[in-house]
C-alpha positions as a printed Julia matrix, in Angstrom:
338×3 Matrix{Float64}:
 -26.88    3.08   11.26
 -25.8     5.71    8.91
 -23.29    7.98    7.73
 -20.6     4.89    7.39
 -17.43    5.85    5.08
 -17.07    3.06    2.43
 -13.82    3.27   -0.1
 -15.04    1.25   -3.25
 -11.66   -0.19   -4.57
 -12.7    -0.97   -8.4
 -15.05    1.15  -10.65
 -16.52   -1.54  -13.16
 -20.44   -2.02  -12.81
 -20.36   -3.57   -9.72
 -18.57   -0.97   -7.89
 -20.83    1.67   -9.39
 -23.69   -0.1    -8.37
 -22.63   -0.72   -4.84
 -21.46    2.82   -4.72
 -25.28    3.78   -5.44
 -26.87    1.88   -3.24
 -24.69    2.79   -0.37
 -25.27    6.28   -1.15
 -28.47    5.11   -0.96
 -28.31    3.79    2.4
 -27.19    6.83    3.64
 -23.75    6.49    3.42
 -20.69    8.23    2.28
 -19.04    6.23   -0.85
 -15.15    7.04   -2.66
 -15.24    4.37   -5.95
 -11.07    4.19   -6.89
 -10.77    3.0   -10.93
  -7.73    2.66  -12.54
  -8.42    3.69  -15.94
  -8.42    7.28  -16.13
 -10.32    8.26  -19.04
 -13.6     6.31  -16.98
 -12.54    8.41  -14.0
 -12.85   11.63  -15.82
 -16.37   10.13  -17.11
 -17.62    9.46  -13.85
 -16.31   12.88  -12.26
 -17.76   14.89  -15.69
 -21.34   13.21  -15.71
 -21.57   11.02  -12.53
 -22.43    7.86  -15.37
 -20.59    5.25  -17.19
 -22.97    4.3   -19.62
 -20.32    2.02  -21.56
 -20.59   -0.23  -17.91
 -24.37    0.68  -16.51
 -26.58    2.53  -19.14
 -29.19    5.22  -18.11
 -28.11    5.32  -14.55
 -26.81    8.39  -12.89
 -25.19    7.98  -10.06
 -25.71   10.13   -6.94
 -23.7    13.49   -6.65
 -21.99   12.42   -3.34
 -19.87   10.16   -4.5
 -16.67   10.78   -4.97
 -14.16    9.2    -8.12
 -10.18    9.49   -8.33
  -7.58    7.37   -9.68
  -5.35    8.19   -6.32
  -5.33    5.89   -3.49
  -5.1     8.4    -1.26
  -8.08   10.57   -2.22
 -10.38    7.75   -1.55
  -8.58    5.85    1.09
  -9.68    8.4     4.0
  -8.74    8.11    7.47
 -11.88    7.94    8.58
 -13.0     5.08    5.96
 -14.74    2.34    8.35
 -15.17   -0.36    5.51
 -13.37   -1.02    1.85
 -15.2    -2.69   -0.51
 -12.59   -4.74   -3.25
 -14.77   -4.79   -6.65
 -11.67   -5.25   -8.98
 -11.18   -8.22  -11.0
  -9.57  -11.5    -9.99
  -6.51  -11.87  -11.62
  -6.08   -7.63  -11.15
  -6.55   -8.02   -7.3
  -2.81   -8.92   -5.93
  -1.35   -5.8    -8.04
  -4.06   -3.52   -6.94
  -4.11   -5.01   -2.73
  -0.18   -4.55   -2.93
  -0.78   -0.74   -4.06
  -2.87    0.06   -1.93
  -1.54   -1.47    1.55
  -0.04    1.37    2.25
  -2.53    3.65    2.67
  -5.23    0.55    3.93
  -2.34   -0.11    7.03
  -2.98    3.45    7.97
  -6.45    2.8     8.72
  -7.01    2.96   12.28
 -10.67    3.15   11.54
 -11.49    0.45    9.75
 -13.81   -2.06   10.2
 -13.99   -4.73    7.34
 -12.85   -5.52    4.37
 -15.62   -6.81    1.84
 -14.23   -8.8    -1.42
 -16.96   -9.2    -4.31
 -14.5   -10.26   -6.88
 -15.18  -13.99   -7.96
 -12.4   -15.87   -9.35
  -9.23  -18.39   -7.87
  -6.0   -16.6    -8.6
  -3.77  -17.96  -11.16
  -0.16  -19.81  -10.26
  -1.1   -19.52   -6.47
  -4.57  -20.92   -6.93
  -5.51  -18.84   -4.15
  -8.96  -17.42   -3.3
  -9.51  -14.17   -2.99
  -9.5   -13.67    0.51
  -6.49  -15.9     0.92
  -4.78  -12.9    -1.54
  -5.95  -10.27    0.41
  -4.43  -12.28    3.45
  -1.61  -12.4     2.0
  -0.54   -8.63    0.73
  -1.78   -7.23    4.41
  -1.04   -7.72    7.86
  -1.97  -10.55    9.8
  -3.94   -8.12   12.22
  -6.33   -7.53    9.25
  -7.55  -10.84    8.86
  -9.6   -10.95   10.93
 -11.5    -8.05    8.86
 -12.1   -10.27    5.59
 -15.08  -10.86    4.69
 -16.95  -11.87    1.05
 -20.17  -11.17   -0.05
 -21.45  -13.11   -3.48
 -24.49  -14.53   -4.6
 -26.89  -13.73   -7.63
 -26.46  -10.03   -7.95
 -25.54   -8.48  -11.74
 -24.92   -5.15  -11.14
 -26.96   -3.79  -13.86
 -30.56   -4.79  -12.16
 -28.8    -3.77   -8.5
 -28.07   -0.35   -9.67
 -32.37   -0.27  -10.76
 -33.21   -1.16   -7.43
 -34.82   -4.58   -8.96
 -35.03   -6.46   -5.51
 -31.83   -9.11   -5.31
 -30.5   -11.17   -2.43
 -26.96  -12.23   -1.4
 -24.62  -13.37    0.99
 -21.93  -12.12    3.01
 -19.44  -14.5     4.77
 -16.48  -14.41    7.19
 -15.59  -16.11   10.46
 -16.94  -13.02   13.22
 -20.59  -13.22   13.0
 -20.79   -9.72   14.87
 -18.96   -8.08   12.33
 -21.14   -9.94    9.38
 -24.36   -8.42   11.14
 -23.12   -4.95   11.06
 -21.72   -5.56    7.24
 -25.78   -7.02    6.83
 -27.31   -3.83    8.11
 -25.32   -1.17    6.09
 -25.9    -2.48    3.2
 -29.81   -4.14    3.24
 -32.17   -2.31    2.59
 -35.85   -3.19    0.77
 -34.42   -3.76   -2.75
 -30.97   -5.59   -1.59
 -31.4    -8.53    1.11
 -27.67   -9.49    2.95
 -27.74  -12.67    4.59
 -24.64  -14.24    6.67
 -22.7   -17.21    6.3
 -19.47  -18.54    7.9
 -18.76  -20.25    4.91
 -16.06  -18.36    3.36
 -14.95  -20.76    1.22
 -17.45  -22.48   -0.36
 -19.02  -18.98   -0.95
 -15.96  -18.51   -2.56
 -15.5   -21.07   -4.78
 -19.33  -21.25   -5.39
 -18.74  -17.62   -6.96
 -15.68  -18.57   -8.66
 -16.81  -22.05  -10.22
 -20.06  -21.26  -11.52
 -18.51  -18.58  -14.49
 -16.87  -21.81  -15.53
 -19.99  -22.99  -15.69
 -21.73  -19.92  -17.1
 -19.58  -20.37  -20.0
 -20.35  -23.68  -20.76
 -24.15  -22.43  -20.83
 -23.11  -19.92  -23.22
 -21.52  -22.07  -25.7
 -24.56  -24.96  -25.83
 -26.66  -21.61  -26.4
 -24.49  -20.59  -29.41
 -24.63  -24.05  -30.62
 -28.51  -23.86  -30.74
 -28.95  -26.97  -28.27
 -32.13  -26.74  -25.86
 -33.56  -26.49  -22.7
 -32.69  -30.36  -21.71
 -28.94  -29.43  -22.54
 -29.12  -26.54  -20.5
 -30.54  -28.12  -17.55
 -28.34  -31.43  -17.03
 -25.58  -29.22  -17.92
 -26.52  -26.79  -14.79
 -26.99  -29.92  -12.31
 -23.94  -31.52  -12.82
 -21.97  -27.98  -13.34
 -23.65  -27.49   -9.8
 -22.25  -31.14   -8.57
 -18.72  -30.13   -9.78
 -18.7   -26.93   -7.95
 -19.82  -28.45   -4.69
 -17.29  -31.1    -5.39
 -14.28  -29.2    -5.48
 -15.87  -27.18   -2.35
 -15.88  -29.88   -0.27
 -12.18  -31.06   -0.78
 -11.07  -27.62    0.23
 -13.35  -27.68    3.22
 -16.57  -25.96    2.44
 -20.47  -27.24    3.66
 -21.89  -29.03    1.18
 -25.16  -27.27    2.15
 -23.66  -23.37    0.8
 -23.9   -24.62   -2.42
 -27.61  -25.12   -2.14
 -27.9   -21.44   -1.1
 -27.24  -17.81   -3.19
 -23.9   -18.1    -3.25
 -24.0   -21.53   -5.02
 -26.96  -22.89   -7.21
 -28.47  -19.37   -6.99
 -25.58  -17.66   -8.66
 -24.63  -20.13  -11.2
 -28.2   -20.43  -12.76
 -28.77  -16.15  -13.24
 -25.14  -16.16  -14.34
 -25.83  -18.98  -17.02
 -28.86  -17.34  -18.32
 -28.79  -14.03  -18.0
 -28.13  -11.68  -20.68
 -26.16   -9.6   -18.37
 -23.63  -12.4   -18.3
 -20.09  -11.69  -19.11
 -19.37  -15.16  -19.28
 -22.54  -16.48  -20.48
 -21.3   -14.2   -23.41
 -17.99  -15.4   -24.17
 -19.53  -18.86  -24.23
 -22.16  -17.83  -26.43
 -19.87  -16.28  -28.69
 -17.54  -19.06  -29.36
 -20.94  -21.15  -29.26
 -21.52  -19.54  -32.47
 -17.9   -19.79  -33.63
 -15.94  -16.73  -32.67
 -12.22  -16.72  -31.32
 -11.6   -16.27  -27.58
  -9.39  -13.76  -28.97
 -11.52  -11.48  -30.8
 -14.54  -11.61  -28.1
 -12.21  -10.4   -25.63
 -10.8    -7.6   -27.49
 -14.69   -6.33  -28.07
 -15.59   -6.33  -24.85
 -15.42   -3.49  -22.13
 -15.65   -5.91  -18.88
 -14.16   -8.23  -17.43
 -15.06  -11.93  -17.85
 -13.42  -13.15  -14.41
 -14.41  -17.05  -15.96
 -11.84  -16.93  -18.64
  -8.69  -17.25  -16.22
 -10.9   -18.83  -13.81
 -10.9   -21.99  -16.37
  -7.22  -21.79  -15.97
  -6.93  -21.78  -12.73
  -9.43  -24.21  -11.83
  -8.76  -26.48  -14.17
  -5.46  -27.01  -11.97
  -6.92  -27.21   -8.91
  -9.13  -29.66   -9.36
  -5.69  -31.96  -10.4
  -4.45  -30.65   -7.47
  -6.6   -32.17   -5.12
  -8.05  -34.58   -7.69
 -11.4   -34.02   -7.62
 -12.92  -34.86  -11.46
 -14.59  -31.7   -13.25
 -15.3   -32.93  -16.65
 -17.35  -29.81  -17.74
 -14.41  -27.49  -16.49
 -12.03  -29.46  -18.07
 -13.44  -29.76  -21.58
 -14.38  -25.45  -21.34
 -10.71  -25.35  -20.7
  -9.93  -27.14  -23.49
 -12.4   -25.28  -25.78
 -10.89  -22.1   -24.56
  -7.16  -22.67  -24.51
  -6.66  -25.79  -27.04
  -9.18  -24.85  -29.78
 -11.18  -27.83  -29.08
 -14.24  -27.93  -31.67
 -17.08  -26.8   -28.82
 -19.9   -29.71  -30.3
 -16.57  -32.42  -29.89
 -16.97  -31.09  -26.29
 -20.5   -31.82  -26.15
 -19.88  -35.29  -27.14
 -17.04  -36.35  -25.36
 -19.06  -35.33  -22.53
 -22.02  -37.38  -23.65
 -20.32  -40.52  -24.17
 -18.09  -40.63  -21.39
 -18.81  -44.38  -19.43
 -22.05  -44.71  -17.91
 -21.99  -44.3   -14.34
 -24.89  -43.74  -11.18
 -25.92  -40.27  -10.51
């Protein structure tokens, strides 16, 4: 099965790297970016190196900052790699030219996150800004998978979910091949929030990192990040069983210790004692965790499930909490059964 047109809506690493490895495949890939001095980058030398260093991307694939150029009428899939909290804005722009698809075969989400004010996920957003006759074409595909080892072929597994299993096979063989293993769940929501949850998370690794705690911190802070995520799952309907799978325990622990972490960095960074401020303003990516705290921290009153890790990373974040205060307000909360 080969020759599919894919229209890559986002060009940070992940896009490029998906863009690769569908070229790749054997298919035909358009990556869409917004900011138009990466554009001319890409179009120049076929490499971002400020997003994946030493990789060139192949010469068939095509970059523009117009819709329309990339958004073919023969494009059988769109893949949406664009940030979280960027995704309404960028669905609503594009609509247009996605409704005049007649084509089109899925819609694949990779951005991990729960949408500010709405406290949406993201394929309830992308529900939202199209036509009902398109939801059926949602699907999401997480699990542990930073783009910079995907785009070196270093062998990675994730998971793609949605409710029409025949559709979810087809999405599984475009895109497997023998360094990138697709498997299939129906589980869109707790593969959701298992993607969205575990930057939260991430960040909290980060910080006991910067604050020079060990490997015991680390690992009771990963098993009972991992029992908030499935918590907050379950109330919103997932299988407690996803978050035993890619999309849940094996994302959050290569996102908490991986130096390829966005959000393991911000963590580490005000670990160390840095402003939320000025690690932002250095950085070239996205951390999709940061508003992710936000947002999750008000979901979880809003169907009062108790997160005390999320809560006290939003309070380090947003209320200049003193991050080792954290740590021991955490600690010395009343003693309870596991």
């Amino acid at each position: 099965m080969t020759g599919t047109k894919f229209a890559i809506l986002g060009g940070g690493a992940w896009g490029l790297a998906l863009a690769k490895l569908l070229s790749e495949n054997g298919h035909h890939a358009g990556v869409w970016e917004y900011n138009q001095e990466f554009v001319q980058l890409l179009q120049d030398t076929h490499s971002n190196p400020f997003l994946l260093k030493d990789i060139i991307l192949p010469d068939n694939i095509t970059f523009s900052n117009n819709f329309e150029d990339i958004l073919q009428p023969d494009t059988g899939h769109i893949i949406f790699a664009i940030p979280s909290q960027f995704l309404r804005t960028s669905v609503k722009n594009a609509a247009p030219f996605i409704c005049a698809l007649h084509e089109l075969k899925s819609i694949i989400n990779v951005a991990k996150g729960v949408e500010e004010h709405t406290l949406k996920r993201m394929s309830e957003v992308l529900g939202s800004e199209l036509p009902d006759t398109f939801k059926s074409k949602i699907v999401c595909l997480s699990g542990p998978s930073h783009a910079e080892e995907v785009a070196r072929q270093i062998p990675t597994a994730v998971v793609v979910a949605g409710k029409d299993d025949k559709l979810l096979m087809t999405i599984q063989e475009l895109l497997s091949n023998p360094y990138f293993r697709v498997y299939r769940s129906e589980d869109i929501t707790g593969l959701e929030i298992g993607g969205a949850v575990k930057n939260i998370i991430a960040i909290a690794a980060g910080i006991v990192d910067g604050l020079g705690y060990g490997d015991n911190t680390k690992g009771a802070l990963l098993t009972r990040g991992l029992v908030e995520i499935q918590r907050l799952g379950v109330a919103l309907g997932a299988q407690s069983d996803t978050f035993l799978g890619l999309s849940g325990v094996g994302d959050l622990f290569t996102t908490a210790a991986s130096q390829h972490s966005r959000n393991r960095h911000v963590g580490y960074e005000i670990g160390l004692g840095k402003t939320l401020v000025d690690i932002l303003g250095s950085m070239k990516s996205v951390a999709e965790g940061v508003a992710t705290t936000r947002s999750v921290n008000e979901l979880r009153k809003q169907v009062q499930v108790e997160m005390p890790i999320t809560e006290q990373v939003y309070e380090v974040l947003f209320n200049s909490k003193p991050p080792r205060q954290a740590i021991t307000d955490l600690m010395t909360r009343s003693l309870k059964s596991e």
